[in-house]
LUMMARVO-302360 format. One record per residue (C-alpha): residue number from 1; residue in three letters; x, y, z. Coordinates in steps of 0.2 Angstrom, whole numbers, plus 5000, padded with zeros to 4 digits. Layout:
// residues N
PT;num;residuo;X;Y;Z
PT;NUM;ALA;X;Y;Z
...
***
This chain:
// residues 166
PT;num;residuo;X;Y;Z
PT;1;UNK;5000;5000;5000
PT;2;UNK;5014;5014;5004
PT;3;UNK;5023;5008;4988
PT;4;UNK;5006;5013;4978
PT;5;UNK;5004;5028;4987
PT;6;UNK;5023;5033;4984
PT;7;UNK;5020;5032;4967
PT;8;UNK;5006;5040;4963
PT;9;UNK;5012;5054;4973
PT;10;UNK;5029;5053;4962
PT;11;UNK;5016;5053;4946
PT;12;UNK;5006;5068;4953
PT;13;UNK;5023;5078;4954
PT;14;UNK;5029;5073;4940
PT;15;UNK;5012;5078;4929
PT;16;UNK;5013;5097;4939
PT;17;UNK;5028;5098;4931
PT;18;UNK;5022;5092;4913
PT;19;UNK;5004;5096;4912
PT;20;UNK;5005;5110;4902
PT;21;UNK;5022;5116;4898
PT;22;UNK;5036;5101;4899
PT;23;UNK;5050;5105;4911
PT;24;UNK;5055;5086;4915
PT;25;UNK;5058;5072;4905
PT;26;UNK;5058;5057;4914
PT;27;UNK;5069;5047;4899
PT;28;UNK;5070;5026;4897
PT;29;UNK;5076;5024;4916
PT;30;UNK;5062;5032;4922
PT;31;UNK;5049;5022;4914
PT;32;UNK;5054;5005;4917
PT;33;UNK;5058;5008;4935
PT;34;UNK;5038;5014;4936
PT;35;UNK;5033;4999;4925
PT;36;UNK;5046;4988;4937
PT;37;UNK;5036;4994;4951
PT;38;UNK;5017;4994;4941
PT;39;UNK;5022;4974;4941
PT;40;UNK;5027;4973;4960
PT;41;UNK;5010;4979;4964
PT;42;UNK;5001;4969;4951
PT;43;UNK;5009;4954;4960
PT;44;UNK;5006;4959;4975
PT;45;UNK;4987;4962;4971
PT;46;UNK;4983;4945;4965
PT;47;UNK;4993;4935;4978
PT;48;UNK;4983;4946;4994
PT;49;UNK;4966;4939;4984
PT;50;UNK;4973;4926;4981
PT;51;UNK;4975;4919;4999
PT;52;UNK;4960;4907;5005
PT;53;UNK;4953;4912;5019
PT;54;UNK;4956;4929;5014
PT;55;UNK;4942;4945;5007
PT;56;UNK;4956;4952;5000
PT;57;UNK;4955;4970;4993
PT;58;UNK;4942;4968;4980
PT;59;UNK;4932;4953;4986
PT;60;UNK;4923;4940;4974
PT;61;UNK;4934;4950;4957
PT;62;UNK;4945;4940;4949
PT;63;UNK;4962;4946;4953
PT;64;UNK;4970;4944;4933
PT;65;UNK;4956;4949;4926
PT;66;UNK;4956;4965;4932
PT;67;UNK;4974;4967;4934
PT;68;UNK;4974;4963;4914
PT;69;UNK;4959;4975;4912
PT;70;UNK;4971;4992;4922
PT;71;UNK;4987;4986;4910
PT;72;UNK;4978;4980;4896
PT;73;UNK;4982;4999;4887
PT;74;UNK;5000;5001;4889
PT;75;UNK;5002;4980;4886
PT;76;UNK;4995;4979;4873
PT;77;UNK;5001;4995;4864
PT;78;UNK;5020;4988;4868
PT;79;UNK;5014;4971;4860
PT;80;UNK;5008;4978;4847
PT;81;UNK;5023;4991;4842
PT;82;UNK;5035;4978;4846
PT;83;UNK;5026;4964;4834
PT;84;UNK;5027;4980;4821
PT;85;UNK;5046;4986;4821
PT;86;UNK;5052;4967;4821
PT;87;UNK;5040;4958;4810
PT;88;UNK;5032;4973;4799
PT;89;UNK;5047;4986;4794
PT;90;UNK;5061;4973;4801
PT;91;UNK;5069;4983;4813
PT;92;UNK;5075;4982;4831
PT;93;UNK;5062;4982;4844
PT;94;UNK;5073;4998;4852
PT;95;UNK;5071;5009;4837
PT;96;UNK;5062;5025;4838
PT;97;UNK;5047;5029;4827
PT;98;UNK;5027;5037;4830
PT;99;UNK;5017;5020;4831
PT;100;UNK;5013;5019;4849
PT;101;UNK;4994;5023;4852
PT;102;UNK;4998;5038;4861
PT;103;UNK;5006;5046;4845
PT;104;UNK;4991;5040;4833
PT;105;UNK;4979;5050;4844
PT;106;UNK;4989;5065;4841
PT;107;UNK;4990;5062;4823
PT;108;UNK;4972;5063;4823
PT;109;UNK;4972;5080;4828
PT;110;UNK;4972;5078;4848
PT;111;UNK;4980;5088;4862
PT;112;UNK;4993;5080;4875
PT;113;UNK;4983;5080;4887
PT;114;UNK;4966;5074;4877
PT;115;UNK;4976;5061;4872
PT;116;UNK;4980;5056;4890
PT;117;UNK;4966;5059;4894
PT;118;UNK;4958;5047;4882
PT;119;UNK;4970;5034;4888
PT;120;UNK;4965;5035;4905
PT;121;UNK;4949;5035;4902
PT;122;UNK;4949;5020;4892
PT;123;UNK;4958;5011;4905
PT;124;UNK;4945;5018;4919
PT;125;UNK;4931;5011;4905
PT;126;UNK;4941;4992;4904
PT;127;UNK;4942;4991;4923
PT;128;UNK;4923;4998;4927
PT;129;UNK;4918;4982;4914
PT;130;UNK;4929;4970;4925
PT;131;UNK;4924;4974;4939
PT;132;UNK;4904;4979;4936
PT;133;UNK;4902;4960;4924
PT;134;UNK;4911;4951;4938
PT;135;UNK;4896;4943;4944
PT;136;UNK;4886;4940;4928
PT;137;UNK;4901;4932;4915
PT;138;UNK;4913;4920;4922
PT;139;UNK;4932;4924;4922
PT;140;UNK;4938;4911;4909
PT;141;UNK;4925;4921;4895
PT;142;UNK;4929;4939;4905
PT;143;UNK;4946;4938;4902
PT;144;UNK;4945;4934;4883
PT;145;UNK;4932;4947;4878
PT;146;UNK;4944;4959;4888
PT;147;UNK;4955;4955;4878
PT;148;UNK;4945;4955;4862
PT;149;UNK;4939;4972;4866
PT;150;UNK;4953;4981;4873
PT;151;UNK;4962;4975;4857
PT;152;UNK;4950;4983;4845
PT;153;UNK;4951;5000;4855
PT;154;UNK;4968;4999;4848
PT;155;UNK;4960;5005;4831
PT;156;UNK;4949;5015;4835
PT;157;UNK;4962;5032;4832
PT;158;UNK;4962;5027;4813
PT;159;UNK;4945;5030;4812
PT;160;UNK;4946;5048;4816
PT;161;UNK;4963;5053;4806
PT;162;UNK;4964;5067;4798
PT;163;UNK;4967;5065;4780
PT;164;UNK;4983;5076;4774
PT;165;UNK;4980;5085;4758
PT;166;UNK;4984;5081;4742
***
């Protein structure tokens, strides 16, 4: 709990610095220590609801699914650049380019921070169905159709490009 509050305190300093004009970068380092400790509190989260005998944190929710449901966006987009630069253009995984979701919401004419905010909110939208059709569909077909339909919000910026002109 204290490792979650530390960083989302770290991540509302950070975005004070960043929300409208950039003063920070917080560079390669930066991120995968977050996603290093993003994955620490993912395990944590499913072992404590886990345990038998135990409510855990979010009783009667099925721990991977909803953990799966909170990363699915920033999974997924890695996946999917990933599968891109190697198999697609052929070229190292490392290699710089525009293909990650966040830079195909700006190319569709999006602010910064109405693309984050579309991110965030579509992570908000991903756990609210989780967690709201835990009862009603079991966790071997929730966790598919997460899947299936996290995946095809992928897309959905290439719907709303802007065509360039001629």
């Amino acid at each position: 709990m204290i490792l979650s509050i530390a960083l989302a305190g770290a991540h509302l300093a950070f975005l004070r610095f960043n929300l409208v004009n950039a003063k920070i970068f917080m560079g390669d380092n930066g991120s995968m220590i977050v996603g290093f400790m993003v994955s620490v509190l993912t395990i944590s989260f499913i072992q404590i609801n886990g345990r038998a005998g135990y409510d855990g944190l979010m009783p009667h929710v099925d721990a991977v699914t909803f953990c799966t449901a909170l990363l699915f966006v920033p999974f997924f987009d890695m996946v999917r650049v990933v599968f891109y630069r190697i198999f697609i253009i052929r070229v190292p995984p490392t290699h710089a380019d525009r293909n990650h979701i966040h830079h195909k919401l700006l190319d569709t004419g999006m602010s910064d921070a109405a693309a984050s905010v579309t991110l965030a909110a579509t992570t908000v939208l991903l756990a609210f169905i989780a967690y709201s059709l835990k009862d009603a569909v079991p966790a071997k077909w929730l966790f598919p159709s997460l899947i299936a339909g996290g995946y095809a919000l992928l897309f959905v910026p290439n719907f709303f490009r802007k065509e360039s002109a001629p």
